[in-house]
C-alpha positions as a LaTeX table, in Angstrom:
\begin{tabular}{lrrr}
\hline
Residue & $x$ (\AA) & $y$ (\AA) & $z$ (\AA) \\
\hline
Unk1 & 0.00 & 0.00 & 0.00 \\
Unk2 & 1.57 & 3.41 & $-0.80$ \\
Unk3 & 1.29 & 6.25 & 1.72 \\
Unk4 & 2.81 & 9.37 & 2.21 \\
Unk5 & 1.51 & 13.41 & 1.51 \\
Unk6 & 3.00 & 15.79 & $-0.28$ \\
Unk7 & 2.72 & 19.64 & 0.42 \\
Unk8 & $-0.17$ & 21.23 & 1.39 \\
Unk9 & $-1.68$ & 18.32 & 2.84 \\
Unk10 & $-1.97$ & 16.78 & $-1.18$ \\
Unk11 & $-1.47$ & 13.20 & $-0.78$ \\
Unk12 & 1.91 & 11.95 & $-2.58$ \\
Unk13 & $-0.10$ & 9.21 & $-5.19$ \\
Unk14 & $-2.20$ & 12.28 & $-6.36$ \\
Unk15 & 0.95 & 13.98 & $-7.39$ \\
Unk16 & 4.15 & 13.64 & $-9.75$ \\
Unk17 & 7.07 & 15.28 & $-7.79$ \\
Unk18 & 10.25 & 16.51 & $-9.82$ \\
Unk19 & 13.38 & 17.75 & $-8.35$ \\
Unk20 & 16.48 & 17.12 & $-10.93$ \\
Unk21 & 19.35 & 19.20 & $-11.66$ \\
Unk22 & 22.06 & 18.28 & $-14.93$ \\
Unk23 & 25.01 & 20.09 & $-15.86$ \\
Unk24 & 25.80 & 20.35 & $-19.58$ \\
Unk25 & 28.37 & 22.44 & $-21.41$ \\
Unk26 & 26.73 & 25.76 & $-21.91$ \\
Unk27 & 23.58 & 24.20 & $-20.34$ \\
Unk28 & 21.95 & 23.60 & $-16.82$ \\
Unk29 & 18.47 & 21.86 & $-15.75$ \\
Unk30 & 17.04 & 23.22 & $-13.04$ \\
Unk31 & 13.81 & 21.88 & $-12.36$ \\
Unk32 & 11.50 & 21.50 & $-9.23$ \\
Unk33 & 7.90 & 20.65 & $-10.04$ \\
Unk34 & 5.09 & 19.54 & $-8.44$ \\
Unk35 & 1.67 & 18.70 & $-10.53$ \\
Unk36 & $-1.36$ & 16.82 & $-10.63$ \\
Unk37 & $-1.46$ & 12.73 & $-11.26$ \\
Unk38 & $-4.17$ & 13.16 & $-13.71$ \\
Unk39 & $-5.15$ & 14.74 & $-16.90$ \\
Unk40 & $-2.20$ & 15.96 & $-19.51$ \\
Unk41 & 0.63 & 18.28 & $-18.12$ \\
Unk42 & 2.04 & 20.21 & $-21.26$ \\
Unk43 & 5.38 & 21.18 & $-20.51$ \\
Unk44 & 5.46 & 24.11 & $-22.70$ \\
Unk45 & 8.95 & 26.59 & $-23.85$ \\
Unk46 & 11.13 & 27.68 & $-26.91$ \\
Unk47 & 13.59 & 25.25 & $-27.99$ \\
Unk48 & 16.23 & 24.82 & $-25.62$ \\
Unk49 & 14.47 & 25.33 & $-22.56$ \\
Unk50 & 15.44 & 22.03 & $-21.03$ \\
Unk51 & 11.55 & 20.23 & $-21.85$ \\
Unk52 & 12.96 & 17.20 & $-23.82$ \\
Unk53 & 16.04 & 17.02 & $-21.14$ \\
Unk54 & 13.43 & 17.26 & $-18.03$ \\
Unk55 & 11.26 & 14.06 & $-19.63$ \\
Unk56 & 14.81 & 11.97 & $-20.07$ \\
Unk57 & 15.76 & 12.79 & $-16.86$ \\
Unk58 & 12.39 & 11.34 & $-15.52$ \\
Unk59 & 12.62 & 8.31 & $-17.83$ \\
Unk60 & 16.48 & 7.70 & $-16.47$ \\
Unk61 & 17.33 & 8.52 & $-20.13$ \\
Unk62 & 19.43 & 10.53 & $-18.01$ \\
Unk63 & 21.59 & 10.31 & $-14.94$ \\
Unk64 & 20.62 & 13.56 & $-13.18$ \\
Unk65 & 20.85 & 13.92 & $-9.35$ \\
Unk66 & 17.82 & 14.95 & $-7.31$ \\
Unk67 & 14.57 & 13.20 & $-6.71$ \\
Unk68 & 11.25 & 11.80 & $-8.56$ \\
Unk69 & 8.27 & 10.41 & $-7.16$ \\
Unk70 & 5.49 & 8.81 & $-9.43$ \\
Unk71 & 1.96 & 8.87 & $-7.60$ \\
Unk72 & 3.43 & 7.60 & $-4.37$ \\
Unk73 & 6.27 & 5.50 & $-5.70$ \\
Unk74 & 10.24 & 6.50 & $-5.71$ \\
Unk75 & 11.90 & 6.18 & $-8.65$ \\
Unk76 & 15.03 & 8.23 & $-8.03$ \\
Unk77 & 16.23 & 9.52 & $-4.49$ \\
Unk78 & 19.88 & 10.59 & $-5.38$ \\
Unk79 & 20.56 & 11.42 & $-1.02$ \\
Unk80 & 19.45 & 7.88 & $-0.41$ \\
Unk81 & 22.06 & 6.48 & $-3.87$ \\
Unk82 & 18.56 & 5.23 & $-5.08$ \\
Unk83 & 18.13 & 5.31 & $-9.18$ \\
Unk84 & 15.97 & 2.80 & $-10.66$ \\
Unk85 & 17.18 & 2.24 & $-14.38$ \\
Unk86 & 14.57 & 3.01 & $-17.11$ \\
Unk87 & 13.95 & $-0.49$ & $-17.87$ \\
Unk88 & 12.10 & $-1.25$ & $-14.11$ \\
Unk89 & 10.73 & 2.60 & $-14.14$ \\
Unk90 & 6.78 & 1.70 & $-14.96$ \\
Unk91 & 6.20 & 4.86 & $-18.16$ \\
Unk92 & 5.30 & 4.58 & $-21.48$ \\
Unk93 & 7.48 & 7.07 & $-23.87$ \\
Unk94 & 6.58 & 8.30 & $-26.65$ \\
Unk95 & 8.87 & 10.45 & $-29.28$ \\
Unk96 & 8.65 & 12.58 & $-32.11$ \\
Unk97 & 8.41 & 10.34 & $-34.85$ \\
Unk98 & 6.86 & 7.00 & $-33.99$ \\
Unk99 & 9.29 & 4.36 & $-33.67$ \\
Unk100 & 7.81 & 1.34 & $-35.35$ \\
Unk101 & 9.61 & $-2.34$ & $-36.66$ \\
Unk102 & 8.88 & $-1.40$ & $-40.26$ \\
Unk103 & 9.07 & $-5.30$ & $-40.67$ \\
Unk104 & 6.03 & $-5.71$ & $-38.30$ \\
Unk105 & 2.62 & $-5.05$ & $-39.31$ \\
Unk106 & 0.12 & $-2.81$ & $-36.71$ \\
Unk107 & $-0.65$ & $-6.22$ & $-34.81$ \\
Unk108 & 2.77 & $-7.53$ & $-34.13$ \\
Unk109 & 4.01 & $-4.20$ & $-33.26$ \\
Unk110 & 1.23 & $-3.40$ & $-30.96$ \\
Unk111 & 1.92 & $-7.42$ & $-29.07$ \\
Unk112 & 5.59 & $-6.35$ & $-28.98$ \\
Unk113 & 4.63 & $-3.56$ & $-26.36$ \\
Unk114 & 2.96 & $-6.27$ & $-24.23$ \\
Unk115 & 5.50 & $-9.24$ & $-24.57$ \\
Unk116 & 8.19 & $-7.16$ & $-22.92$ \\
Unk117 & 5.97 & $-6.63$ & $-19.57$ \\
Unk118 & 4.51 & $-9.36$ & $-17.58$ \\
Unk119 & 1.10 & $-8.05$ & $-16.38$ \\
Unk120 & $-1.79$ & $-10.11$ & $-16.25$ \\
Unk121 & $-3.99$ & $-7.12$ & $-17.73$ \\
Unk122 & $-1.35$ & $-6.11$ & $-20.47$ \\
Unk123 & $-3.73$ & $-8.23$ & $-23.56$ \\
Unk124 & $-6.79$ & $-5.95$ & $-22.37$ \\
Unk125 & $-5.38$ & $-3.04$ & $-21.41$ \\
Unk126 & $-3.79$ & $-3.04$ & $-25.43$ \\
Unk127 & $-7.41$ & $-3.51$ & $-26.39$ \\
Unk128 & $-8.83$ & $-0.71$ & $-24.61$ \\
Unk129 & $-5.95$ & 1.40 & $-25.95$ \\
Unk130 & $-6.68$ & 0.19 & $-29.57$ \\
Unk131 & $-10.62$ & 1.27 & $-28.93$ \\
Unk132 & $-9.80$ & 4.27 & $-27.32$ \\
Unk133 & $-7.95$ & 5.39 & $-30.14$ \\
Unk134 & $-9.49$ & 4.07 & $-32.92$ \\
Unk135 & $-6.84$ & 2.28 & $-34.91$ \\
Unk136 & $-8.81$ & $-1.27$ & $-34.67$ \\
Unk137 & $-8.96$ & $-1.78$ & $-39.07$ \\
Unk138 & $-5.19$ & $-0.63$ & $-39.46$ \\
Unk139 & $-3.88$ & $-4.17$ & $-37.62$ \\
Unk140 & $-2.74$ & $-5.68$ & $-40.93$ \\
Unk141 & $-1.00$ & $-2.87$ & $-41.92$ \\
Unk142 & 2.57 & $-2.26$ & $-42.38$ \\
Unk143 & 4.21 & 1.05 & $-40.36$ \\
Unk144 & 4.84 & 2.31 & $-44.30$ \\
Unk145 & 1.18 & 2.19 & $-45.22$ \\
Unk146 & 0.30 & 4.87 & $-42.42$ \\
Unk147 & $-0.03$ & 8.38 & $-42.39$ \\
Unk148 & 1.85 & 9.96 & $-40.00$ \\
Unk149 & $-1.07$ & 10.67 & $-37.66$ \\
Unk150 & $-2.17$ & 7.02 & $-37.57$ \\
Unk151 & 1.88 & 6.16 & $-36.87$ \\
Unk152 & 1.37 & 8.06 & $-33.99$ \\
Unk153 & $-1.63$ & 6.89 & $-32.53$ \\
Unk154 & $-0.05$ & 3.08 & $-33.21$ \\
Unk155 & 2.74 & 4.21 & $-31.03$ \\
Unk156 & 0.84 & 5.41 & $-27.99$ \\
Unk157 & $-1.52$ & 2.33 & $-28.37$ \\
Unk158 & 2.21 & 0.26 & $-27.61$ \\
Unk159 & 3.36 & 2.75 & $-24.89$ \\
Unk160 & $-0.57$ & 2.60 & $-22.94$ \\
Unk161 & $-0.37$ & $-1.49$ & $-23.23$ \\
Unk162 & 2.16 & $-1.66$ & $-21.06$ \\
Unk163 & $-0.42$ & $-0.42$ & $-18.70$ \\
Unk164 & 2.36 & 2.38 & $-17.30$ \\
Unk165 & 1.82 & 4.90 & $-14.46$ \\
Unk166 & 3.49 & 8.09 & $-16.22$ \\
Unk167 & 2.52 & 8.80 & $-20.16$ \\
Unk168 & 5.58 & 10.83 & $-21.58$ \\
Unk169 & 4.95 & 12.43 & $-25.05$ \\
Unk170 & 8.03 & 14.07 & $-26.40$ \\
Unk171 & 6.59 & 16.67 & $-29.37$ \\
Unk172 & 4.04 & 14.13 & $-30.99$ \\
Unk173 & 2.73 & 16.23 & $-33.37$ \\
Unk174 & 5.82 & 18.00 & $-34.33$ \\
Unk175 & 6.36 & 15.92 & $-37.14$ \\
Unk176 & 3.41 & 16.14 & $-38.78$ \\
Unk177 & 2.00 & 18.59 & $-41.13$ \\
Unk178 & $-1.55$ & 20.26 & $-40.31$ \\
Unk179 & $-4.37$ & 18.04 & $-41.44$ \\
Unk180 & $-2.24$ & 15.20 & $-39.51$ \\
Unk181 & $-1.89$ & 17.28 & $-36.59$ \\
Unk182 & $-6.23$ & 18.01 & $-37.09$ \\
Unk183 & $-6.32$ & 14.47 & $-37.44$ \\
Unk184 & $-4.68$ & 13.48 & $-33.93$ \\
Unk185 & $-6.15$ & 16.01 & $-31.89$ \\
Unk186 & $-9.40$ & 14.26 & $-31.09$ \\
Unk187 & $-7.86$ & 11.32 & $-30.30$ \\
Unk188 & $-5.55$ & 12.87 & $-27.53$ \\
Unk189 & $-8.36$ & 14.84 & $-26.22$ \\
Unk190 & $-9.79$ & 11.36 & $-25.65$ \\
Unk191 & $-6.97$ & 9.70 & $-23.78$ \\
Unk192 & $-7.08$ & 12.89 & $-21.70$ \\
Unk193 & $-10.56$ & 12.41 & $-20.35$ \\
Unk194 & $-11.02$ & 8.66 & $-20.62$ \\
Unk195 & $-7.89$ & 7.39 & $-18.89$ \\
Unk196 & $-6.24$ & 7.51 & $-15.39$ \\
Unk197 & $-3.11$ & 7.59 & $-16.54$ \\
Unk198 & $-0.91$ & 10.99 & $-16.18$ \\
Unk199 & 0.66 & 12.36 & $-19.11$ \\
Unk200 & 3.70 & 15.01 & $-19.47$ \\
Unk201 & 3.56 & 16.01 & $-22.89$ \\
Unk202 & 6.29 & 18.47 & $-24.52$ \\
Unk203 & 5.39 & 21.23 & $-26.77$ \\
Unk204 & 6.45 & 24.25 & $-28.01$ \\
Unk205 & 3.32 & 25.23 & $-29.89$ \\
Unk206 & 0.48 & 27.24 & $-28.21$ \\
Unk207 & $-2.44$ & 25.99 & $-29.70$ \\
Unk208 & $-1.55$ & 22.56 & $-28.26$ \\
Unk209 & $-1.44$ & 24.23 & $-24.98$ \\
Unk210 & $-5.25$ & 25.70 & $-25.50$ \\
Unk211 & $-6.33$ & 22.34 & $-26.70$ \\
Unk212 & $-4.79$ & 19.64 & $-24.61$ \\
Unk213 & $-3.56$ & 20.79 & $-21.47$ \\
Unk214 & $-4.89$ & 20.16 & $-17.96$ \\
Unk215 & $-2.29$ & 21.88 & $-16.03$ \\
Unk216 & 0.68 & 24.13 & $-17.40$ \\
Unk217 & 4.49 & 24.16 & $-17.05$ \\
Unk218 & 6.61 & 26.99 & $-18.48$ \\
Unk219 & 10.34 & 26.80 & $-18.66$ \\
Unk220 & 12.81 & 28.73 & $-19.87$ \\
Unk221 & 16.94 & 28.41 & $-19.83$ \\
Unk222 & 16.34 & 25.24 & $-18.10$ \\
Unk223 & 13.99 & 26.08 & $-15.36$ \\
Unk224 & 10.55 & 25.98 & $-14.09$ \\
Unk225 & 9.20 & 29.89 & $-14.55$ \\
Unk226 & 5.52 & 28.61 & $-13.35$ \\
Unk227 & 3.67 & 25.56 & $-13.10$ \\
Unk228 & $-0.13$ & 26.12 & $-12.99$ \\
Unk229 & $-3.78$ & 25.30 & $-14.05$ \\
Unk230 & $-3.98$ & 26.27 & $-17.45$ \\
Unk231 & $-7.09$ & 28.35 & $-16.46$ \\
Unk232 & $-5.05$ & 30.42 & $-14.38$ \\
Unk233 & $-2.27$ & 31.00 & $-16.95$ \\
Unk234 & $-4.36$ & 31.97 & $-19.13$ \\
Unk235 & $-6.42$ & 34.50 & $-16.95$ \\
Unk236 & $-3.19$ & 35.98 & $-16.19$ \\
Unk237 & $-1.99$ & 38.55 & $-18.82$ \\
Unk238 & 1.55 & 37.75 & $-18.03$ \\
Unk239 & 1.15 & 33.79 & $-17.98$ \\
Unk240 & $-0.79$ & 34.41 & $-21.46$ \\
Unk241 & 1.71 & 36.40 & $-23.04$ \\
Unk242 & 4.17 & 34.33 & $-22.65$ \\
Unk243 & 2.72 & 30.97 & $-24.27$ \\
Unk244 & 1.87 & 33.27 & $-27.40$ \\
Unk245 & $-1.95$ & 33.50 & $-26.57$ \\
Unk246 & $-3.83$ & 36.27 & $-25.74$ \\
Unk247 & $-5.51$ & 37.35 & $-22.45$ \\
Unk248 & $-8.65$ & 35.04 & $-21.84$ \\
Unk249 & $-10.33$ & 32.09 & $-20.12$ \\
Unk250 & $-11.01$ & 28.53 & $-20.89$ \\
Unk251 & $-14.74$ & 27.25 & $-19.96$ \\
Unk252 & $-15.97$ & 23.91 & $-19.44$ \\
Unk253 & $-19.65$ & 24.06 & $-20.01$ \\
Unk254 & $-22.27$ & 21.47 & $-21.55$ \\
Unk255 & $-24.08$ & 21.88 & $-24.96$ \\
Unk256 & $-28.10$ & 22.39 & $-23.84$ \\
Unk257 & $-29.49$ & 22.64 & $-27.34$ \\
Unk258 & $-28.89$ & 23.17 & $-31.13$ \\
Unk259 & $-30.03$ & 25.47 & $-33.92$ \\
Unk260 & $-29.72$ & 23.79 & $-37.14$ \\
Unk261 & $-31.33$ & 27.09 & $-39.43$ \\
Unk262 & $-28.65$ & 29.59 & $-37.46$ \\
Unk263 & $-26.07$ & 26.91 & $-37.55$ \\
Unk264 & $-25.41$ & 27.29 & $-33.75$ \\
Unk265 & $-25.60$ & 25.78 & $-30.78$ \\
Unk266 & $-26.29$ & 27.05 & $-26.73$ \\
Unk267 & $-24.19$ & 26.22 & $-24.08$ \\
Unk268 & $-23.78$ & 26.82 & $-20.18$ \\
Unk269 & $-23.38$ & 25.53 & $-17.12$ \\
Unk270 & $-25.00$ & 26.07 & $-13.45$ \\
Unk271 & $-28.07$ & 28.30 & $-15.37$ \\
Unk272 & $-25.79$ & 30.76 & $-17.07$ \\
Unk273 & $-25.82$ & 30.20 & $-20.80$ \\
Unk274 & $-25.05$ & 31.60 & $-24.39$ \\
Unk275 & $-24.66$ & 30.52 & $-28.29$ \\
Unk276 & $-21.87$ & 29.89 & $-30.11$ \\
Unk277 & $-21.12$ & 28.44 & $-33.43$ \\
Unk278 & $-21.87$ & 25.21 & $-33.11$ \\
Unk279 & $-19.43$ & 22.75 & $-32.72$ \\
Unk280 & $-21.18$ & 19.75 & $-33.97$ \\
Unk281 & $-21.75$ & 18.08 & $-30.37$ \\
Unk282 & $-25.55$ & 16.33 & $-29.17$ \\
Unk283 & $-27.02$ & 18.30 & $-26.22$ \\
Unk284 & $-25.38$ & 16.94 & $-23.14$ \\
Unk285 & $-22.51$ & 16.40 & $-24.39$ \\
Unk286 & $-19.61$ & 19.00 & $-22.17$ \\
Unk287 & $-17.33$ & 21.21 & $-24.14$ \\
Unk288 & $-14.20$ & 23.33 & $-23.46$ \\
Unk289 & $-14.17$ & 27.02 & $-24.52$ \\
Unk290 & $-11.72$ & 29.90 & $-25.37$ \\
Unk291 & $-13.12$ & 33.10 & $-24.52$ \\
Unk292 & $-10.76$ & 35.99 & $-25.43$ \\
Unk293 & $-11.04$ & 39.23 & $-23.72$ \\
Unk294 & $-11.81$ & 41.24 & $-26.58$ \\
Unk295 & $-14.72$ & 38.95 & $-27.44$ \\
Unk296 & $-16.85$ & 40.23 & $-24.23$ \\
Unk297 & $-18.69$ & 43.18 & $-23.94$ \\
Unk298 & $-19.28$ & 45.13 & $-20.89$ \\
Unk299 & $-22.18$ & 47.65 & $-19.47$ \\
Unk300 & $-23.30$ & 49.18 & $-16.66$ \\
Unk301 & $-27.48$ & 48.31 & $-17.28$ \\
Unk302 & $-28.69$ & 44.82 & $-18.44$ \\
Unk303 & $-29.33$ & 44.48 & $-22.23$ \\
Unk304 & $-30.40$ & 41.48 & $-24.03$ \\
Unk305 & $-28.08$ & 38.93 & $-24.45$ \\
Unk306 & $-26.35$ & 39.91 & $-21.52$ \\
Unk307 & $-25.18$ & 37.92 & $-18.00$ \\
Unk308 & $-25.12$ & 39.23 & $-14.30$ \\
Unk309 & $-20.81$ & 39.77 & $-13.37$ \\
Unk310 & $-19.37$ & 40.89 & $-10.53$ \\
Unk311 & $-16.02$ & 42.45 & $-11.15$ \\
Unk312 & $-13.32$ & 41.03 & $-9.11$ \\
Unk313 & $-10.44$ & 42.68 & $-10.17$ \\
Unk314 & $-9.21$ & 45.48 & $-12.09$ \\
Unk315 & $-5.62$ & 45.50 & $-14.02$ \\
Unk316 & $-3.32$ & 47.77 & $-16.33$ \\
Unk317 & $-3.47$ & 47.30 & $-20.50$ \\
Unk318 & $-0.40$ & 47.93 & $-22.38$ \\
Unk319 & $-2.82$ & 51.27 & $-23.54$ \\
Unk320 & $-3.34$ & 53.43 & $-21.06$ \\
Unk321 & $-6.96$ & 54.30 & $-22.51$ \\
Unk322 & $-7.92$ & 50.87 & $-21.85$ \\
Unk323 & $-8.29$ & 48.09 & $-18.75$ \\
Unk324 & $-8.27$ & 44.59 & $-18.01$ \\
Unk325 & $-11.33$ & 43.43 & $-16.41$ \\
Unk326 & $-11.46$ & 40.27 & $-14.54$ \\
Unk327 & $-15.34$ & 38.94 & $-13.81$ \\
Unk328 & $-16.73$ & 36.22 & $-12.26$ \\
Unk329 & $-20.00$ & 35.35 & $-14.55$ \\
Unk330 & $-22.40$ & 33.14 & $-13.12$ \\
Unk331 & $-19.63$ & 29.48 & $-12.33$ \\
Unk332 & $-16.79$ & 31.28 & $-14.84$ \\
Unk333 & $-14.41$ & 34.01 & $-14.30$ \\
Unk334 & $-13.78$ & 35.96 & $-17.65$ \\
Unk335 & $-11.47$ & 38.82 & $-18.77$ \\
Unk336 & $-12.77$ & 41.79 & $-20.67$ \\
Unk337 & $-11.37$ & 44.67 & $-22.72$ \\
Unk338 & $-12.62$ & 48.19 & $-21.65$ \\
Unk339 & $-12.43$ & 52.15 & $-21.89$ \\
Unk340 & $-11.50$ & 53.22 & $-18.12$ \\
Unk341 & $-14.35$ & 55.37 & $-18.69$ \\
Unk342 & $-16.67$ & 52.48 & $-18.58$ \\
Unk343 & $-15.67$ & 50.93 & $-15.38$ \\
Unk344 & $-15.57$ & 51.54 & $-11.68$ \\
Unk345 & $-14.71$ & 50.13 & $-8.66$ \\
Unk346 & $-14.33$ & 46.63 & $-7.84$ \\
Unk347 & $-17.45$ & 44.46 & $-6.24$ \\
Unk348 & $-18.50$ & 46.36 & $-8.78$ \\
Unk349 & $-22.18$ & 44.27 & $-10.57$ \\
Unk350 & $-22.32$ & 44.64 & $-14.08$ \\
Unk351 & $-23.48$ & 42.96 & $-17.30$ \\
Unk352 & $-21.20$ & 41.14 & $-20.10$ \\
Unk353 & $-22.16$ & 39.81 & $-23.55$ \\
Unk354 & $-20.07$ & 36.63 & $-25.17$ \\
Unk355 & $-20.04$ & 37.85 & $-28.42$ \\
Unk356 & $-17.72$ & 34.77 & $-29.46$ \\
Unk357 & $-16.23$ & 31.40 & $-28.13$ \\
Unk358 & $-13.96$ & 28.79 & $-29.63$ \\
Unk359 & $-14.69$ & 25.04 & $-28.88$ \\
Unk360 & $-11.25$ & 23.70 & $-28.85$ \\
Unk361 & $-12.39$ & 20.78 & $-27.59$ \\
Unk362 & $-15.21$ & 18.01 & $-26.70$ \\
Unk363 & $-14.46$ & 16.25 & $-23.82$ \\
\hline
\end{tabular}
């Protein structure tokens, strides 16, 4: 039975805890870390900020000193001379380009995964993978007959069989152009939601950040800057900045009904609710939202179309004219755009308008 808490009374098996340092010539890692053990951690930075180097170090790829802890379970205490090899660490690792047996068809590479582990639920844990991601009619293909999409999902089928308790994903879309990258995107979405397993995936491109990620992990030069929910970073006009998006919020809410003739569809959650285009979901069904700040509207009186806020907070814009609005709207807090003769005081009530939302994602 593991036991043991972490910080803040957070129980050590609901957390992956990081603390690795590795000197290279003209390079240093740096990185402490604790996040969830749930959901998909993007590990997000330019090239060369150490994100590829922090998932060896995890793997044992490589021999840093410091300490990580895997949902309760030690796999490298360097003060106690502790270092299990990668070969006994219990991850699945996934790279940039998939790395297949080109002699193998889908089947045979998929059993490989499993033949290497000896766990009684391996055989159905590969065919829950292969379900979960769809690639089912590709087992008598060869690795050369894919696209590079379907490569992809065929490797993380192999890396889930082995039933691990860390997911790494090294840049999976990199290598692929955009419709593959379209392709993929649903899929990962699904092994987000449907599966227990925790996932640290690399990236260096924002809209994979928007998209995929449950909690957020900035570096830079080889350290940790933040490490977040990506709601907050992205209600933060610093924390947005810096992953290339602009100032907004991410919503979950549920899809209540459809318009087919206005090609829309109304969604909400806890009795506030709006339209947006519609994303091509079945009332019930939950979706995740971008709203940008410059897509809400704010006044003083109640208009149609509009939602009760209370204004929390009040912060600079990069124009002095304007101000950055933080409101709490019914269960979501939202950022606005507005003339500083609009606004004023915090506690403030007022009224905001949606004008637009983004799915970027079902769930």
């Amino acid at each position: 039975m593991r036991t043991g808490s972490a910080a803040g009374g957070i129980r050590a098996e609901d957390t992956l805890a990081i603390d690795v340092s590795l000197a290279r010539p003209g390079f240093a890692l740096q990185a402490q870390l604790t996040v969830p053990a749930r959901g998909i951690t993007v590990v997000f930075g330019a090239s060369g900020a150490g994100k590829t180097t922090l998932l060896r170090c995890i793997a044992g790829l490589e021999r840093a000193s410091g300490r990580v802890a895997v949902a309760g379970r030690v796999w490298q205490d360097s003060a106690r001379g502790l270092f299990v090899p990668t070969w006994q660490r219990d991850l699945g690792y996934v790279f940039q380009e998939a790395s297949l047996f080109d002699h193998l068809n889908v089947q045979r590479n998929l059993e490989y995964g499993i033949q290497r582990v000896n766990k009684p639920g391996a055989a159905q844990s590969l065919q829950e993978a292969i379900e979960l991601l769809g690639i089912g009619h590709l087992s008598r293909r060869m690795p050369g007959e894919l696209s590079g999409g379907e490569r992809q999902r065929v490797a993380i089928a192999r890396a889930l069989a082995t039933e691990p308790a860390l997911l790494l994903l090294d840049e999976p879309l990199a290598s692929l152009d955009a419709p593959r990258r379209r392709e993929i995107f649903p899929w990962l979405e699904r092994l987000r939601d449907g599966l227990r397993i925790p996932m640290l995936y690399v990236t260096h491109a924002s809209d994979e950040v928007a998209r995929l990620a449950s909690h957020l992990v900035l570096m830079e030069q080889g350290r940790v800057q933040s490490s977040a929910a990506l709601e907050q970073v992205l209600a933060d006009p610093d924390g947005a900045q810096r992953i290339g998006q602009e100032l907004g919020a991410v919503l979950e809410a549920v899809v209540i009904e459809r318009d087919a003739h206005f090609h829309q569809a109304r969604v909400g959650s806890h009795g506030a609710s709006f339209w947006i285009s519609d994303p091509g979901l079945a009332p019930g069904q939950p979706v995740r939202l971008r709203v940008l700040a410059r897509d809400v509207r704010v006044s003083l009186q109640h208009q149609e179309g509009t939602l009760p806020a209370q204004l929390e907070a009040i912060e600079p814009h990069p124009d002095p004219a304007l101000l950055w609005l933080k409101l709490r709207c019914g269960p979501w807090l939202l950022w606005a755009c507005e003339s500083r003769r609009t606004i004023g005081s915090p506690s403030q009530t007022l009224w905001c308008q949606i004008r637009r939302a983004t799915a970027v994602a079902g769930h």
